[in-house]
C-alpha positions as CSV (number, residue, x, y, z in Angstrom):
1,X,23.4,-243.3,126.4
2,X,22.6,-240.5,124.7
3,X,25.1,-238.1,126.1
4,X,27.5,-240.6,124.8
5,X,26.0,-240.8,121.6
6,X,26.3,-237.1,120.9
7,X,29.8,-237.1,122.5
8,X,31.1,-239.2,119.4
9,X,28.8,-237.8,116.7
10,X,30.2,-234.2,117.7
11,X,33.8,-236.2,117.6
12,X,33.0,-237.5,114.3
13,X,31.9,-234.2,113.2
14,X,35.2,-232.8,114.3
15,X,37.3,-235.7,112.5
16,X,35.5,-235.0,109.2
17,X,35.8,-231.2,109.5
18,X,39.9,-232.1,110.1
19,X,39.7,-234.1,107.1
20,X,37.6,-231.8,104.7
21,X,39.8,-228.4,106.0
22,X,43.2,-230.6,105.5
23,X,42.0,-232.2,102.2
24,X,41.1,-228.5,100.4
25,X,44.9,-228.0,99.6
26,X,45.3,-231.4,98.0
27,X,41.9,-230.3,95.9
28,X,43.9,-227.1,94.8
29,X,46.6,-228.6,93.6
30,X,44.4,-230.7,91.1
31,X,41.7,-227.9,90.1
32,X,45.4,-225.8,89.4
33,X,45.7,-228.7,86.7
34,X,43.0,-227.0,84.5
35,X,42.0,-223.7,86.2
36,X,43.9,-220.4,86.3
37,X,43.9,-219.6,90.4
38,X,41.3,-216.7,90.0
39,X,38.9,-219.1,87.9
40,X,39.8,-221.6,90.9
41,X,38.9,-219.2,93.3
42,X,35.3,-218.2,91.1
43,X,34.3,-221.7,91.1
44,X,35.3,-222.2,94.7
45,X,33.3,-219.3,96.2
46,X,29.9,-219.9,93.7
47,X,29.9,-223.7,94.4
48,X,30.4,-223.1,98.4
49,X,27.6,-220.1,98.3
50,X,25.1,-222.0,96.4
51,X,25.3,-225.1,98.9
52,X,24.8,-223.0,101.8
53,X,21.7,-221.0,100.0
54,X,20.3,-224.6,100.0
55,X,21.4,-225.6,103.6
56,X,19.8,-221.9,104.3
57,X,16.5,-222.8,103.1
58,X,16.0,-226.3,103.9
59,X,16.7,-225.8,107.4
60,X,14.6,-222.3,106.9
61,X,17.0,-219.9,108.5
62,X,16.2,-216.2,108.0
63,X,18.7,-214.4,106.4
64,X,19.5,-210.9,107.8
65,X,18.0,-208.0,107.0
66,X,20.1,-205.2,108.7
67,X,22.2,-203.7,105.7
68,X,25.1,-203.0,108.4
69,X,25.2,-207.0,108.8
70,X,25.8,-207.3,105.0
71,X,27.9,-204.2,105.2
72,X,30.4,-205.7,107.7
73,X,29.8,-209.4,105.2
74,X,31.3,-207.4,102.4
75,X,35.0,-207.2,104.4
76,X,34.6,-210.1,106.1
77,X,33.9,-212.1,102.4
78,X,36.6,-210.1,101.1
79,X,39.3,-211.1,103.6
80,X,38.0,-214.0,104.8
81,X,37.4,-215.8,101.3
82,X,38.3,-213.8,98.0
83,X,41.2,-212.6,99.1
84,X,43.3,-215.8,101.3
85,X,42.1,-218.3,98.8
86,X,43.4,-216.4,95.8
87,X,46.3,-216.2,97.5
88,X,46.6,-220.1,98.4
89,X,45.7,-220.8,94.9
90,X,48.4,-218.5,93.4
91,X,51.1,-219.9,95.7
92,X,50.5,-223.9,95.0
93,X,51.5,-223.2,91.8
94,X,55.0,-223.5,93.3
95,X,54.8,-224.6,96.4
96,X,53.5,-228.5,97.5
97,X,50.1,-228.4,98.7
98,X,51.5,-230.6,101.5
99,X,53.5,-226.9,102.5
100,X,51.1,-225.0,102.0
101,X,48.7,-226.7,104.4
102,X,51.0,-226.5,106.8
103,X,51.5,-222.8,106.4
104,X,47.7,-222.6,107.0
105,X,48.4,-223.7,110.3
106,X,50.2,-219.9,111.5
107,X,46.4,-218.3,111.1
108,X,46.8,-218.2,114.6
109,X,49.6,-216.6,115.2
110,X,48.7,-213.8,112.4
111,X,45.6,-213.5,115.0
112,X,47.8,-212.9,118.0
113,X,50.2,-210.5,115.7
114,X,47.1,-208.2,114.6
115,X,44.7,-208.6,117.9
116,X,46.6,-205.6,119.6
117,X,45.7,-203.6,116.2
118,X,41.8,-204.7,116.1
119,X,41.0,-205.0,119.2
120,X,42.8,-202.0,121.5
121,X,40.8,-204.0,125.0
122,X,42.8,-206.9,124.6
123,X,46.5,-206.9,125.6
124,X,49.3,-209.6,125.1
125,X,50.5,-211.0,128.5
126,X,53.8,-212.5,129.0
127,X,52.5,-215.4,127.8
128,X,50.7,-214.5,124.6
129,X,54.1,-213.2,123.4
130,X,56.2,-216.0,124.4
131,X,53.4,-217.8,122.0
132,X,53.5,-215.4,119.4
133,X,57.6,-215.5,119.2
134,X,57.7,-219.3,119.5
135,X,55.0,-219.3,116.6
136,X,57.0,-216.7,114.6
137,X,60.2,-218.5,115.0
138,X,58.2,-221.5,113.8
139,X,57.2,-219.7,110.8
140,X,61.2,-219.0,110.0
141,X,61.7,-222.5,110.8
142,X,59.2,-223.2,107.6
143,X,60.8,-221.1,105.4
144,X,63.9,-222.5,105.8
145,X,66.0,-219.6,104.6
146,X,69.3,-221.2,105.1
147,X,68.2,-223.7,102.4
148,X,66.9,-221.0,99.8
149,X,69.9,-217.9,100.3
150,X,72.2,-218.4,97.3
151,X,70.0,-221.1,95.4
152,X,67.8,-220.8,92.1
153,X,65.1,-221.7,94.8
154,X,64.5,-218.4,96.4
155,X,63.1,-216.3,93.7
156,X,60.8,-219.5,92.6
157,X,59.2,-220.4,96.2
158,X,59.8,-217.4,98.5
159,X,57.0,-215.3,97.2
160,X,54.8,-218.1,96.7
161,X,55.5,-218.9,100.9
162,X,55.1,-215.1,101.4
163,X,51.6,-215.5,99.7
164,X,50.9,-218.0,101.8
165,X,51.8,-216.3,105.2
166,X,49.6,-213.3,103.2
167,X,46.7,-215.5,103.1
168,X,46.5,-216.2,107.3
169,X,47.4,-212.7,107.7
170,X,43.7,-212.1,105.8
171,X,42.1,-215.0,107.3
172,X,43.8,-213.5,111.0
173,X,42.4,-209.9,110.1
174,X,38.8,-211.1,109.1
175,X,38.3,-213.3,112.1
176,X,39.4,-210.6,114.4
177,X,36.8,-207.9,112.4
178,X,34.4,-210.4,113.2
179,X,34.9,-210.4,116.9
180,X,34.7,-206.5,116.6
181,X,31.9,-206.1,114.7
182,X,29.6,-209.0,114.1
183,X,30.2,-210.9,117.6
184,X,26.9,-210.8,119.7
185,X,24.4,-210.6,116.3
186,X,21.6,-213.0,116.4
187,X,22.7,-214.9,113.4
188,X,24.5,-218.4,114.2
189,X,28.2,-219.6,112.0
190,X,25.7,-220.8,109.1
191,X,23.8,-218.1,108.5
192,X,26.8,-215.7,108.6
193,X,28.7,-217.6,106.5
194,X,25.9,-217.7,104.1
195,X,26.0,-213.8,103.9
196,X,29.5,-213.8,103.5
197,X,30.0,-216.1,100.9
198,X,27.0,-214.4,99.0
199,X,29.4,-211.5,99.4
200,X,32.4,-212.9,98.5
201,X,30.5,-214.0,95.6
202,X,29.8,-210.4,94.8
203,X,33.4,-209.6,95.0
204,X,35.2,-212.2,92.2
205,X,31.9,-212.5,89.9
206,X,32.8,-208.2,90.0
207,X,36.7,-209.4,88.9
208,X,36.3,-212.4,86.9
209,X,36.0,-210.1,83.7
210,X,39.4,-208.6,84.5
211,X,41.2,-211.8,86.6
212,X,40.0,-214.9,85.2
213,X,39.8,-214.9,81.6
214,X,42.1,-217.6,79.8
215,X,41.8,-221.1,78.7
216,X,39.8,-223.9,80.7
217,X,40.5,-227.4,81.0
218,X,38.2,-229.6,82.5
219,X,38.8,-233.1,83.2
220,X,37.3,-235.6,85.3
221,X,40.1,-235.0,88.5
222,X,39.2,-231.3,87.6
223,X,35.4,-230.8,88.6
224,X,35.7,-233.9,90.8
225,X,37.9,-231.5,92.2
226,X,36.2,-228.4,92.3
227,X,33.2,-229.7,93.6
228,X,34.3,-231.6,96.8
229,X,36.4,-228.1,97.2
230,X,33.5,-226.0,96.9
231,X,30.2,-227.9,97.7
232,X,32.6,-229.8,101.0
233,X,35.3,-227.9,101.9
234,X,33.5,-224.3,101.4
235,X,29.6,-225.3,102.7
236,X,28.8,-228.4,103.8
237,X,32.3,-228.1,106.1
238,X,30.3,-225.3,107.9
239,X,27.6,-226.8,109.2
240,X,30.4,-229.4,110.9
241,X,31.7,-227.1,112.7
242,X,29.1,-225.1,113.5
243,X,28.5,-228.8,115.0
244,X,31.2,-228.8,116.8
245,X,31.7,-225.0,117.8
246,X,27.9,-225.9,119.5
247,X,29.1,-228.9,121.4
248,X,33.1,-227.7,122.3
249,X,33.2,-224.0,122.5
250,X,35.4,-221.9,120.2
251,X,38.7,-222.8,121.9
252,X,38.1,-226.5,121.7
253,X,37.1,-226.5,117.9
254,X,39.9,-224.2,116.8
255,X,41.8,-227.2,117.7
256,X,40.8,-228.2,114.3
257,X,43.2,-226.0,113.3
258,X,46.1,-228.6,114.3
259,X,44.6,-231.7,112.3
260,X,44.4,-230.1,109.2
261,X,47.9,-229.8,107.9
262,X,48.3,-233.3,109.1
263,X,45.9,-234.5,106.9
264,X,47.2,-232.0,104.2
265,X,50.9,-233.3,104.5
266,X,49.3,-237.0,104.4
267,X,47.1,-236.5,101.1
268,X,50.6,-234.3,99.5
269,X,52.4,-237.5,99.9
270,X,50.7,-240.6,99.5
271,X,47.7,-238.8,96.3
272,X,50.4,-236.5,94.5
273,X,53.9,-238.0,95.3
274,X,55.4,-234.9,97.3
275,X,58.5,-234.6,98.9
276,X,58.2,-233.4,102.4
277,X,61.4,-231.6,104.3
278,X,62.3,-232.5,108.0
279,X,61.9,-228.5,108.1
280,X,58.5,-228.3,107.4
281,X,57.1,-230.5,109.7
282,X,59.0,-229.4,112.3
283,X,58.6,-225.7,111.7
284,X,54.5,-226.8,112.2
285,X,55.3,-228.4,115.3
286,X,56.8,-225.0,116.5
287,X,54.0,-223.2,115.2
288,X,51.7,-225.1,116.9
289,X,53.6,-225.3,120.6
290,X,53.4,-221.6,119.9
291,X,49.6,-221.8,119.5
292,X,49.5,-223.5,122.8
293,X,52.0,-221.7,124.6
294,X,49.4,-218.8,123.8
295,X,46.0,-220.4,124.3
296,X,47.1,-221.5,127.6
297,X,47.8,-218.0,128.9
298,X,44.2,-216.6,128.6
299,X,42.7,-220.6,129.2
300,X,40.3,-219.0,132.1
301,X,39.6,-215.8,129.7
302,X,38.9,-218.2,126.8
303,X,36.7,-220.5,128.3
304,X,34.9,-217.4,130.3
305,X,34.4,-216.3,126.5
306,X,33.7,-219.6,124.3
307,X,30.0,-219.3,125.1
308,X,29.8,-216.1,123.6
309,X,32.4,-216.7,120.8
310,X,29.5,-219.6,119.6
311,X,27.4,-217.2,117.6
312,X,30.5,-216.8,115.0
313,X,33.2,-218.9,113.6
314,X,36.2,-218.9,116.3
315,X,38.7,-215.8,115.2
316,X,41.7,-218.7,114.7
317,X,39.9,-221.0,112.2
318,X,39.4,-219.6,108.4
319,X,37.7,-220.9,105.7
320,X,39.7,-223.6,104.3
């Protein structure tokens, strides 16, 4: 009775992870109403570090005291937070948020492309390619550059789907420096996340005098907003799946990673009225089957390796 019990509060875990991750983009869009991305991003990062400095000392975790750890937290905060959700924030400006989160969906695939880079032990079988050219054609799929070539369109939404694809590529680089050089430390996901979001932290509050000056407009929708995006989808969202990364493994709870822009594309339609192309969807789809195609090729090498991947969040799942 109890097995089962755990069995669906892990699955419930996992659902509201899939809905907190997918829901983030839809919060963008409405913060973007009254913040400037950087001030978005400020707001973001403070409100998600502060929640898991509580979580941190209610639950009486120690925090590191290695300086290499908060070394190494410095990059991973960088690229793992400051960096792809600037980059989100600047791009839903112009693109739907519904878009977006499916873009979020090829961090994967930017893992596979960069893995040979980071980590020179770990070659691509047949397979992993085959996965990482299904994904990629996926990703040209999204784009749709038949639609934009010759139209007003391209200059308006191409660079704002480049920043996008930018964004993975950061949240792709970061998880793999984690596997490199933070995989095996005696910290679990909430701890570490704790240290890198104090870092990130670090990093805009350095920028904000530079980055995210300008007016502020703060409305109800606004902080509403900014608070579920911070205190939910940036802390609370970590101890889920630290939840579920306990119970699953790190294969199994990157899976996460295929819910979320399903919920995203949900809440861009039916909250904020977005139009969603058949090429969108179907260019996820790809990405996805290319996610699998890859996943499946190293499925005895992953699961020999999800026990160990537990101490830190899986390399194909970022921060949403």
């Amino acid at each position: 009775m109890t097995s089962i019990g755990n069995v669906r509060s892990t699955l419930w875990a996992f659902l509201a992870l899939s809905l907190v991750w997918g829901s983030s983009f839809l919060f963008i869009k409405v913060g973007l109403q009254g913040l400037a991305p950087t001030q978005l991003v400020l707001a973001r990062i403070l409100l998600g570090a502060v929640t898991l400095a509580v979580i941190m000392i209610v639950t009486r975790r120690r925090w590191p005291r290695e300086g290499r750890v908060w070394g190494h937290m410095v990059v991973v905060g960088t690229f793992f937070c400051a960096v792809p959700f600037t980059l989100f924030a600047w791009a839903e400006q112009y693109v739907p948020s519904s878009l977006a989160s499916i873009y979020n969906a090829t961090t994967p695939i930017m893992t596979l492309l960069l893995t040979p880079l980071m980590l020179r032990s770990e070659r691509l079988g047949r397979a992993r390619v085959l996965g990482l050219v299904v994904g990629i054609a996926g990703v040209v799929v999204l784009t749709a550059p038949w639609r934009l070539i010759g139209s007003g369109d391209l200059a308006a939404t191409l660079p704002a789907q480049l920043a996008c694809l930018g964004a993975t590529l950061s949240y792709g680089f970061a998880g793999l420096y984690l596997r490199r050089f933070v995989s095996g430390l005696p910290y679990d996901a909430v701890t570490l996340s704790s240290v890198q979001l104090a870092m990130a932290s670090g990093v805009v509050i350095l920028l904000a005098p530079f980055d995210a000056q300008g007016p502020v407009s703060l409305d109800l929708p606004v902080v509403a907003s900014m608070l579920a995006l911070g205190i939910l989808g940036t802390g609370v969202a970590y101890v889920l799946y630290t939840r579920v990364l306990r119970d699953w493994g790190a294969v199994r709870a990157s899976t996460v990673t295929y819910l979320a822009p399903v919920v995203g594309v949900v809440l861009g339609v039916l909250v904020l009225g977005e139009s969603v192309h058949w090429y969108e969807p179907v260019g996820g789809i790809i990405v996805v089957a290319g996610i699998v195609i890859s996943q499946g090729a190293v499925g005895r090498r992953w699961r020999a390796s999800a026990r160990r991947d537990d101490a830190v969040p899986a390399p194909s799942v970022g921060i949403k």
